[in-house]
N, C-alpha and C positions, 0 to 999 in steps of 0.2 A: 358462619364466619362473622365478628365483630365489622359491623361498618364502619367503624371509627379505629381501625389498625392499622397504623403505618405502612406503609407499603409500598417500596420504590420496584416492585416487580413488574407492573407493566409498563414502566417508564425503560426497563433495563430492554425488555424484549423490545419494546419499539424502537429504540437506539437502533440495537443488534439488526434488527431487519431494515431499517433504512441503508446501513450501511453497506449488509452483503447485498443487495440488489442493484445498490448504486454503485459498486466494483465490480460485480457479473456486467453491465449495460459497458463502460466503459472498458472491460476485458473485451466483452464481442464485438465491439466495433473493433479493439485493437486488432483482430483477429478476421474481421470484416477488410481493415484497410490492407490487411496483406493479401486475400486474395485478389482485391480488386487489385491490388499491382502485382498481381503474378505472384508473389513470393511465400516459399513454405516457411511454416514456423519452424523458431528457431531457439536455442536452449533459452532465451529469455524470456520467450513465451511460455517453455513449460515449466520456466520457474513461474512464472506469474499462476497458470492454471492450478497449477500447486497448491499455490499461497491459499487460493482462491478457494479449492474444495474444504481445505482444512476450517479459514472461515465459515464456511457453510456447514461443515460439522461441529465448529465450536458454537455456532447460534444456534441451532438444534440442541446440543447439549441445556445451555442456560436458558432458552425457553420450556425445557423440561424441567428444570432446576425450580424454574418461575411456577409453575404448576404445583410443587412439591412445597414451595413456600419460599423461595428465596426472595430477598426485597426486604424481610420484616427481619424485626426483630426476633433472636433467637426462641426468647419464651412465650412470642405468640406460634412461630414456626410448630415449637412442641404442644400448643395447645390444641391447633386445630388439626395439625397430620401426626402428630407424636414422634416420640421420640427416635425411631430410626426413620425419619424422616431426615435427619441432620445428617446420618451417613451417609444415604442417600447422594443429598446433595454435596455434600464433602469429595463425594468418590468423582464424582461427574464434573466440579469445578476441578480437580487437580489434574483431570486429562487436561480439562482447558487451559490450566496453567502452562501445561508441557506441553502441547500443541502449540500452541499461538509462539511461543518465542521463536519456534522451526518457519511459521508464516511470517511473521516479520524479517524472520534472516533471509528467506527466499527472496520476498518481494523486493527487496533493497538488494539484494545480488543480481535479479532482472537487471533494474536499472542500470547497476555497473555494468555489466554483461553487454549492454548496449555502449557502453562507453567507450567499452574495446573494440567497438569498432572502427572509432573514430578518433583513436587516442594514439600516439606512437610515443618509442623511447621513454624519456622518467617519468611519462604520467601515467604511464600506458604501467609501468611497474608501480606508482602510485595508488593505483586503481585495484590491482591485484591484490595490494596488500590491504587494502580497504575491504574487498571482501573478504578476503582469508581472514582476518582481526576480528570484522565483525560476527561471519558467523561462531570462530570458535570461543567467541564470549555470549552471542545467543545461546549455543547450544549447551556451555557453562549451566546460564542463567535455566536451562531447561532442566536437564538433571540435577543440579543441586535444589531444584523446587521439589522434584518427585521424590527424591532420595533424602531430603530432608532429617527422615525419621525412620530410627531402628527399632522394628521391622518395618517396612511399608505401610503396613494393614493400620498403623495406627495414627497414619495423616487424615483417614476419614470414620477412624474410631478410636476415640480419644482413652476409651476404655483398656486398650490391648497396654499389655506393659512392654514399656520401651524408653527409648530417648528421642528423643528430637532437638535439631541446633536450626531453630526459624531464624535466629540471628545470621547465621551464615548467608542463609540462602538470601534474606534483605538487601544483603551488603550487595552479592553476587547479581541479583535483580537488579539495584538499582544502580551499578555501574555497567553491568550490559545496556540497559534500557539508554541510560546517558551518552555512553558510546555510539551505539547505533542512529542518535538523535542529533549528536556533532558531526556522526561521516552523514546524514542525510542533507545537511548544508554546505559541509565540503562536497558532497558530489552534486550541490545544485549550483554552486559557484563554480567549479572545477570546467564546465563548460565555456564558461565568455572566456576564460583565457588564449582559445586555441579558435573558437567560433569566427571572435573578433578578427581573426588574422587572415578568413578565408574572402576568397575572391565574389563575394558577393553584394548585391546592395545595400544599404544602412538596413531600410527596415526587412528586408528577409534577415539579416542577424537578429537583430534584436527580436524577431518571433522568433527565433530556432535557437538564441538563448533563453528565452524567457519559458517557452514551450517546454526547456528540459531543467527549469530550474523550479517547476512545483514542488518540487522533493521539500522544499521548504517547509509546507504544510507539515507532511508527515514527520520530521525535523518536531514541529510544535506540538504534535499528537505526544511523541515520545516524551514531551518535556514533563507536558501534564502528568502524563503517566507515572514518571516518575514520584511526584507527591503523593501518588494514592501505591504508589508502592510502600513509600516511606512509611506510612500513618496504614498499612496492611494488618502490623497484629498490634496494635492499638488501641480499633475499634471494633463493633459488633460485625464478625466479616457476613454471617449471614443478611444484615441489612444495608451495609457500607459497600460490603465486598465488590457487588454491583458496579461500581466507578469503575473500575479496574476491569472489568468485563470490557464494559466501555470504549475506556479508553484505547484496549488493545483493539479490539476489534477497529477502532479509528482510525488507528496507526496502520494493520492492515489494509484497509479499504482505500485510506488516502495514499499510502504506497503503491497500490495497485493503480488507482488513476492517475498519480501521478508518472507513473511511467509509462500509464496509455498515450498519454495528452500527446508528446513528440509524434510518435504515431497517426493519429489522428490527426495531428495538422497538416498532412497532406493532403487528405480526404476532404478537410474541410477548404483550404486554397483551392483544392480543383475544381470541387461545387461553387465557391465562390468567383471564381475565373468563365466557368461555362455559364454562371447569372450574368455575371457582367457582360461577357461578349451579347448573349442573347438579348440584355438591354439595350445595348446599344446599335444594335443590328435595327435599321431601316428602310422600310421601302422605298424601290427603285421609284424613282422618277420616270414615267412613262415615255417610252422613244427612245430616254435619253440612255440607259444601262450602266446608271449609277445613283448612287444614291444624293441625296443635299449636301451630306456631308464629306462625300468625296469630290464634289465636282471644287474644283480648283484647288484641291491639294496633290498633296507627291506622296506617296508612299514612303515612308521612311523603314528602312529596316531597325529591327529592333537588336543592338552590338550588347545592352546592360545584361552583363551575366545573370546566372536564375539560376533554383535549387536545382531545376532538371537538371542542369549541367556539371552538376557533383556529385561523383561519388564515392559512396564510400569504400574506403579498403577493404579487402577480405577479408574476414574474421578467422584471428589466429588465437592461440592459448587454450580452444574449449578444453583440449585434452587434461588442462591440470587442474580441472573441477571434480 
């Protein structure tokens, strides 16, 4: 192998593995915080785990890709593995093409899915129609990627005779992709509407909207994504293609935490409540059976509402998934 050959491959695989590992840590605690409050998971958890295996199959994929030559350029790719080397990787990126659009649609339907529980009347239909839209424009963007080309066989071998419209499917990618990346900030804003109006204190609002307003992130993953959609048959996909790898897998990962995170903030207030008590917990003053900082006060009860004392409504709709 030439030491002086471009080669964005182990920059792709390291991506890929930061990302699925740091959605796996954030899935198991989501998943941690429910048994610690009793509760079985629920359809938005298994949309998440979903999301989740398919990620870890598509980084498996393109760290195989990566081995075979992907990263470089085309005509070093045939220099050093030859030439069905390129089919190879051709065949194994176009699962991950149609793969990954079903993970994005999932993970972003989790989200919603939690929304219904907490949403009534026209947002609670607002909501619905935000995942019905988006999946059936993901799953658009997923079959017109594989189907691309009459016959099949000839998306990872360019030699079979046929047709192909990679125009179509451009267009079809990068308005699913743009779609999915507008409802992810309508459904990270969609919360203070209804949050602000509950009986709680300033700042538990504003954590329990900001906690379910990360979606924003994955919102910015899609955006990117979109530009290496755009500039996809452009350039050499064997050494560029990589971005796009990338960026999905980003978009994945940061939709997976980002729908952890609400989750987790309960975990994390209660650890944070049980430090604080135990800080401030003092020894008795001897004789006396109190402590300094009780002696010549009054117990006040505590009337400021708090999240314990809300809940949520019962979760209705699953059936029309």
């Amino acid at each position: 192998m030439e030491p002086n050959v471009p080669n964005n491959g182990p920059n792709i695989i390291a991506a890929l593995w930061i990302c699925t590992p740091l959605a796996f840590v954030f899935l198991s605690l989501r998943l941690f915080c429910k048994l610690y409050q009793r509760t079985l998971p629920w359809w938005d958890d298994y949309f998440l785990i979903t999301s989740w295996c398919i990620l870890l199959s598509t980084s498996v994929l393109v760290t195989l890709d990566g081995k075979d030559g992907f990263g470089k350029h085309t005509i070093d790719v045939i220099a050093e593995n030859g030439i069905e080397s390129l089919a190879r990787i051709s065949l194994r990126d176009h699962i991950v093409g149609f793969l990954t659009p079903f993970a994005i649609a999932w993970s972003k339907t989790s989200f919603a899915v939690t929304l219904l529980h907490i949403t009534q009347g026209k947002t609670k239909l607002v909501v619905w129609a935000i995942i019905i839209s988006t999946n059936l424009l993901l799953i658009m963007a997923a079959f017109s990627f594989i189907f691309q080309c009459t016959p099949v066989e000839k998306l990872w071998s360019p030699t079979v005779p046929g047709t192909c419209w990679p125009g179509l499917n451009s267009v079809v990618g990068m308005l699913a992709s743009a779609y999915s990346g507008f409802m992810d900030f309508v459904l990270a804003l969609l919360p203070w509407s209804f949050i602000w109006k509950l009986n709680l204190r300033q700042n538990e609002k504003l954590g329990v909207a900001v906690a379910m307003s990360m979606g924003i992130f994955a919102g910015s993953t899609a955006i990117v994504k979109c530009y290496y959609l755009h500039n996809l048959y452009r350039v050499d996909f064997f050494y560029e293609g990589g971005n796009l790898a990338i960026w999905g897998a980003a978009e994945v990962s940061t939709t997976i935490m980002a729908s952890s995170i609400p989750v987790l903030r309960v975990l994390v207030r209660d650890v944070a409540t049980a430090a604080s008590r135990n800080g401030r917990s003092l020894p008795q003053i001897e004789g006396s059976g109190e402590s300094p900082r009780s002696r010549g006060t009054e117990k006040r009860p505590n009337t400021a509402p708090s999240l314990e004392n809300y809940q949520i409504p019962p979760f209705e709709g699953l059936d029309m998934l």
